[in-house]
C-alpha positions in Angstrom: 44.7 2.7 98.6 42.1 5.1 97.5 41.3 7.4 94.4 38.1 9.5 94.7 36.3 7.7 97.5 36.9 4.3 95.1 39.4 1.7 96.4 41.1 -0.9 94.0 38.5 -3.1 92.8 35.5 -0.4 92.3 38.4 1.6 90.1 38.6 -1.6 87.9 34.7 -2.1 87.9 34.6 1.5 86.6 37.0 1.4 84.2 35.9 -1.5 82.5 32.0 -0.4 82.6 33.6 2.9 80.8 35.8 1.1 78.1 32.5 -1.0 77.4 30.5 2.6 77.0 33.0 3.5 74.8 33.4 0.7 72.4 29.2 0.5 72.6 29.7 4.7 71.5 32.2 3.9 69.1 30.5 0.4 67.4 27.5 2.9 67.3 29.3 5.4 65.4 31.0 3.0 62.7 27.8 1.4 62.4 26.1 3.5 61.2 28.3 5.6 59.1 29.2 2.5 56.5 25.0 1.1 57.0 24.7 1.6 53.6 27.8 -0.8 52.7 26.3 -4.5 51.8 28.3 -6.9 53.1 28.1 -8.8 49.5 29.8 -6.0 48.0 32.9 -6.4 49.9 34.6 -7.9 46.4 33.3 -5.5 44.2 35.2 -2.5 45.0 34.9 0.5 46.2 31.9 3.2 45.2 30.5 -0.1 43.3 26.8 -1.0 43.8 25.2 -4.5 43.3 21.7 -4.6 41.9 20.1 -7.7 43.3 17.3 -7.1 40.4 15.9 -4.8 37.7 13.0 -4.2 35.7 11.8 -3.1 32.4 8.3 -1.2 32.7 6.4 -3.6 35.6 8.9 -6.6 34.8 12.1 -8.0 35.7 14.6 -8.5 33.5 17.7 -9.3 35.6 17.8 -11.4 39.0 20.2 -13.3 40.9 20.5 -17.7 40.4 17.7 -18.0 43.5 15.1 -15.4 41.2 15.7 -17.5 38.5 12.0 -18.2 38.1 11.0 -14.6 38.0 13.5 -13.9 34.6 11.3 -17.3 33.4 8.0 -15.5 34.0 8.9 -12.2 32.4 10.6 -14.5 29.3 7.4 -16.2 29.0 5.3 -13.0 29.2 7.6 -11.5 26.2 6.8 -14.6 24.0 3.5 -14.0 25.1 3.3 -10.3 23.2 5.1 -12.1 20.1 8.4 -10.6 20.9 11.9 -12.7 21.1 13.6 -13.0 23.8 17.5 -12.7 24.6 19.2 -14.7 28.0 22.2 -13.2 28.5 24.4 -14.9 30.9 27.8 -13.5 33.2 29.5 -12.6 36.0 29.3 -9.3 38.7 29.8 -7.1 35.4 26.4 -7.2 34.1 24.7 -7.0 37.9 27.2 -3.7 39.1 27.5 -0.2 38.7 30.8 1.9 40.1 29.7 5.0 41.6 26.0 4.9 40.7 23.5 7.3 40.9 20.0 7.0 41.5 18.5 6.9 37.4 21.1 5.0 36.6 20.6 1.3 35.1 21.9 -1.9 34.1 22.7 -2.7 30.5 20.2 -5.2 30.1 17.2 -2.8 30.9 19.0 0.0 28.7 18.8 -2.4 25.9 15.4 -3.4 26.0 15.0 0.5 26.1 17.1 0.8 23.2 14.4 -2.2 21.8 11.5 -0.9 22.5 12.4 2.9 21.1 13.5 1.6 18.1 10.5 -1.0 17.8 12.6 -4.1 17.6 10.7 -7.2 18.4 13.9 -8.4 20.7 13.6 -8.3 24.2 16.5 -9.3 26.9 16.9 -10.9 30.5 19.4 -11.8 32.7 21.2 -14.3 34.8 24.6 -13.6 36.8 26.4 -14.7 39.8 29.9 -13.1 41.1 32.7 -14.8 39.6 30.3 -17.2 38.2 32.5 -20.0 35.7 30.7 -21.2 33.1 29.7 -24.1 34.7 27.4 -22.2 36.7 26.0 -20.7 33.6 25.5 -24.2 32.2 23.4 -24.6 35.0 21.6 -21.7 34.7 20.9 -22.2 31.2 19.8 -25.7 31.8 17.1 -24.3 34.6 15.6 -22.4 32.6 15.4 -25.0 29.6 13.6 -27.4 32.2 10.7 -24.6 33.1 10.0 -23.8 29.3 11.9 -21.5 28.6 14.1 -21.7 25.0 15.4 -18.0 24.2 16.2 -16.9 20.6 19.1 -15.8 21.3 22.2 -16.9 24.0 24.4 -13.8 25.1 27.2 -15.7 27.1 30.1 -12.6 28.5 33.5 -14.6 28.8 35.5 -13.9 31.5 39.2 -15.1 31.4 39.5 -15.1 35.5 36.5 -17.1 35.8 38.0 -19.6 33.7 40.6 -20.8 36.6 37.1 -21.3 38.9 35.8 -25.0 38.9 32.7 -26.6 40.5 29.5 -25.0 41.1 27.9 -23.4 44.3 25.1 -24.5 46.3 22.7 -21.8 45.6 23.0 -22.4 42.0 23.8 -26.2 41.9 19.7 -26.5 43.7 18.2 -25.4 40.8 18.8 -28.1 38.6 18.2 -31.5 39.2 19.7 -34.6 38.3 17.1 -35.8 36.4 17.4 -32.7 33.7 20.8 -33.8 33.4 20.8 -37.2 33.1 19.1 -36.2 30.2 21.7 -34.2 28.6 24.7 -36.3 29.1 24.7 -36.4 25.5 25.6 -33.1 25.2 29.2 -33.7 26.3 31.6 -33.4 29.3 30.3 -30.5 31.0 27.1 -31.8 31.4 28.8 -35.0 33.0 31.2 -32.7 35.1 27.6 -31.1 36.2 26.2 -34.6 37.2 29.1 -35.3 39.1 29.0 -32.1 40.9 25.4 -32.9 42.1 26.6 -36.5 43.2 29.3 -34.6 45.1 26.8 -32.6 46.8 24.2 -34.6 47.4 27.2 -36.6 49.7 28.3 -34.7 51.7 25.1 -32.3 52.6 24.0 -35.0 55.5 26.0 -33.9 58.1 26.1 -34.9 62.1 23.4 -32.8 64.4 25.2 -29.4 65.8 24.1 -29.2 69.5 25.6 -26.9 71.8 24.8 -26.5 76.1 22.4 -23.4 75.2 20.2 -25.6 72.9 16.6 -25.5 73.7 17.1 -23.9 77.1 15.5 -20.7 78.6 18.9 -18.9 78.0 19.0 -19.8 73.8 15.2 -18.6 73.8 16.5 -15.1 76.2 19.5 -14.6 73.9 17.0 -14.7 70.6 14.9 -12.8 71.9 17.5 -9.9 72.5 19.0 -10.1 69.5 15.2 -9.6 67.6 14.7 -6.6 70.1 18.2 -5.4 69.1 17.8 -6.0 65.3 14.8 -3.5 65.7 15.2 -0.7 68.0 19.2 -0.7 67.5 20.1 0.9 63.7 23.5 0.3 64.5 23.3 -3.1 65.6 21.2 -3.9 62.1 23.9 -2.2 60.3 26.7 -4.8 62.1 27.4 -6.9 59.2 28.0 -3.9 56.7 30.4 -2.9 59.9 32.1 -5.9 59.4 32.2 -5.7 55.4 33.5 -2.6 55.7 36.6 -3.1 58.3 37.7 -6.2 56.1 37.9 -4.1 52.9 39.6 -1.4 54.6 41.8 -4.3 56.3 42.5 -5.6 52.9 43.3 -2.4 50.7 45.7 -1.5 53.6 47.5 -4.7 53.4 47.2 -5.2 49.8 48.5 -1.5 49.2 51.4 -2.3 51.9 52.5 -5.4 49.7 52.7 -3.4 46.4 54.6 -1.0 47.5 57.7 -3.2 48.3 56.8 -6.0 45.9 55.0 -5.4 41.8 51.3 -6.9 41.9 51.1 -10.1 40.3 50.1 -11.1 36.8 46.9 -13.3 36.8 48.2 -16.1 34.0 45.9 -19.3 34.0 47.5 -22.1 32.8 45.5 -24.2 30.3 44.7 -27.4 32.4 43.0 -25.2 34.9 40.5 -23.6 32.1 39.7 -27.7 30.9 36.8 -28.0 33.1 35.3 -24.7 32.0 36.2 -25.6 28.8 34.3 -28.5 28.9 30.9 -26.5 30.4 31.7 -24.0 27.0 31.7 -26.8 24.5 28.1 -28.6 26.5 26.6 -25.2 26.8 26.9 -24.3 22.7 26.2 -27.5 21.8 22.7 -28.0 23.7 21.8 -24.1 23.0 22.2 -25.0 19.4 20.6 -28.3 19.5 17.5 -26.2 21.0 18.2 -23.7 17.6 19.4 -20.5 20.1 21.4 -18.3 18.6 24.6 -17.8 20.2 26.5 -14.6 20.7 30.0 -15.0 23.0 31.3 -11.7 23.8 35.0 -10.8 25.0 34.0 -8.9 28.3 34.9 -4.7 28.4 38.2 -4.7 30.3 39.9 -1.4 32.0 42.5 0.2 29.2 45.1 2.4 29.7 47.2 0.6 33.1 50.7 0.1 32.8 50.7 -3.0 33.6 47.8 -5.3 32.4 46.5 -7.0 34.8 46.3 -10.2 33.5 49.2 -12.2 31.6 48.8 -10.2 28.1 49.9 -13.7 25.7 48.3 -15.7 27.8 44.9 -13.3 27.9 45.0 -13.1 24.0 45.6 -16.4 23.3 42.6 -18.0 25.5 40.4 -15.4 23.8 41.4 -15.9 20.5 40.6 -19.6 21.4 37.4 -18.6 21.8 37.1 -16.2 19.0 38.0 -19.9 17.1 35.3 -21.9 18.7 33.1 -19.1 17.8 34.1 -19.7 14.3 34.1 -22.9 13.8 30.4 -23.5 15.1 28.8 -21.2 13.3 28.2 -18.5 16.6 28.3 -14.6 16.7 31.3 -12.9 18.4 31.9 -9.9 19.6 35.7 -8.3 20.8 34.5 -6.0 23.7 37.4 -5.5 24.9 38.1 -1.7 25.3 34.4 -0.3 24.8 34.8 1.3 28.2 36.6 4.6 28.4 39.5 4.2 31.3 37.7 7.3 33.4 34.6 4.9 33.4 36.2 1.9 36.0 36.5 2.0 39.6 38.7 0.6 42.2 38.7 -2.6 44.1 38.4 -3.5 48.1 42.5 -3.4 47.8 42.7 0.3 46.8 43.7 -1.2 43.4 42.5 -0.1 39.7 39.0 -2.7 39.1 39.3 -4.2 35.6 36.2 -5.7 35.8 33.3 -3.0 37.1 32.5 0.5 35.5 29.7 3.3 35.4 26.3 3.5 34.3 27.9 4.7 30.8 29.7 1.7 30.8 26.8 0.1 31.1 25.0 2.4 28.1 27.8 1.4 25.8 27.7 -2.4 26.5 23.8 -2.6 26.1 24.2 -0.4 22.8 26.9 -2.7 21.5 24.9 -6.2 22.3 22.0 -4.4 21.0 23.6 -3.8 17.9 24.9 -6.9 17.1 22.0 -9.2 17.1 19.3 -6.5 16.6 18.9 -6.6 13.0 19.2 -10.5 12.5 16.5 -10.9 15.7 13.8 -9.1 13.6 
């Protein structure tokens, strides 16, 4: 039988060569329109921007675990112009803004604005990692301790969530090594958890050659060669992993939003013998930071008011941060009850379509630096 001059197997050809045209058309289209999307903002919500990095006049001030060494150089330039310097450590909080603008900035360079107009000799930098546990932050602290670096002051933000996260990830684990610890195992449990963690690692990194039937054949070299020609002439294949990003969140806050309409959302409760190994990075952390004569300031992160139902388990929340409140206490560090500096019209919304209790605006940003700033400013002269 025959359609159009076409018999049975030249209709099939054609239809599949036009469903291909169309998905290439469509691909192109989605592409594109989410190409701004970076794929590592899939978990920050939506309308919320990462900033890799930041600077205060030519130098940067906030980076990422791998820039590490950059914060270092601008910390040792600081001390160089006889000013004091500040490490403040945390989670995606202190490295996101929800629907930012261009002029708008981190908290760490709108304090060293708020510095520098008001001629205070302070000046601050910063270290954070997504979700990072305090673990991480031990490690962070302890890499820059082993390239000369000793700040004046420690600005640790405590997050209860990141207190149910144990071990520590590869980027950040490389930057330490295990002699710098071995060093320290004096300093407690958290260093040893640390030295452990490296052991771990080191293990199981060797792993068995991958091979496949393409390796080091004319087709492999063909198939990278397209996909270089491709990444440059094709925006929309450039833009494929923002694609993907993108469909996942929109995947997720479909799903997510399906679920809590038949079912309430759950209340994050961490139970106490989950937060022991963060615990134990804490205790390490002040005690080597105060060995080294830092000053210490822990701070009860900014979380979203006004929800009906708190996210987190409200006893449980209060208790682990009045914990901390008492270790504050009881060695001698500065602390600082955050908790509802931000304005509820200054948060966003997560990936899941759900209100985000942990990332806010660029004034949410202006009243964090002004608040840190405040608190250490006048003893830091």
């Amino acid at each position: 039988m025959k359609y159009m001059g076409l018999n049975t197997e030249q209709r099939y050809r054609w239809i599949v060569i036009l469903g291909m045209a169309l998905g290439v058309l469509l691909f192109h289209g989605l592409a594109l329109s989410v190409e701004g999307f970076d794929p590592r903002a899939e978990g920050i919500g939506h309308n919320s921007t990462l900033i890799e990095r930041s600077y205060f006049h030519e130098y940067q001030v906030s980076a990422q675990p791998a820039e590490t060494g950059r914060v270092v150089q601008t910390s040792h330039k600081f001390h160089t112009d006889n000013h004091s310097v500040a490490l403040w450590l945390g989670a995606s909080q202190l490295h996101t803004i929800n629907r930012w603008n261009a002029g708008d900035e981190l908290a760490v360079v709108i304090a060293n604005k708020i510095a520098g107009e008001s001629n205070a000799r302070i000046r601050y930098v910063q270290l954070s990692a997504g979700n990072a546990n305090i673990g991480e932050l031990l490690c962070l602290y302890i890499s820059v301790r082993a390239a000369s670096f000793k700040p004046e002051w420690l600005i640790v933000a405590i997050v209860y969530d990141d207190f149910q996260e144990q071990g520590v990830r590869p980027e950040i684990l490389s930057i330490v090594n295990q002699r710098d610890l071995s060093q320290l195992k004096m300093y407690g449990a958290g260093v040893k958890n640390m030295l452990d963690t490296l052991h771990a690692d080191g293990a199981s990194t060797t792993a068995p050659v991958v091979r496949n039937a393409t390796m080091d054949t004319p087709q492999e070299v063909l198939e990278e060669s397209l996909m270089n020609v491709l990444e440059v002439s094709w925006p929309a294949y450039s833009a494929r992993h923002s694609l993907a990003a993108a469909l996942k969140a929109a995947w997720t806050e479909m799903i997510v939003q399906g679920a809590f309409d038949i079912v309430d959302r759950p209340i994050v409760s961490i139970p106490k013998e989950q937060q022991l190994w963060n615990w134990e990075a804490l205790n390490s952390l002040v005690s080597l930071a105060k060995a080294d004569g830092v000053k210490i300031l822990l701070y009860k992160q900014p979380h979203r008011p006004g929800e009906q139902r708190f996210y987190h388990d409200r006893n449980s929340y209060d208790q682990f941060h009045t914990d901390v409140q008492r270790l504050a206490i009881d060695c001698g560090l500065h602390y600082l009850d955050l908790e509802s500096l931000v304005p509820q019209e200054n948060w966003g919304i997560t990936n899941a379509g759900l209100p985000d209790v942990f990332h806010f605006t660029s004034y949410g940003h202006r009243r964090l630096a002004q608040a840190i700033h405040e608190a250490i400013s006048g003893e830091a002269q």
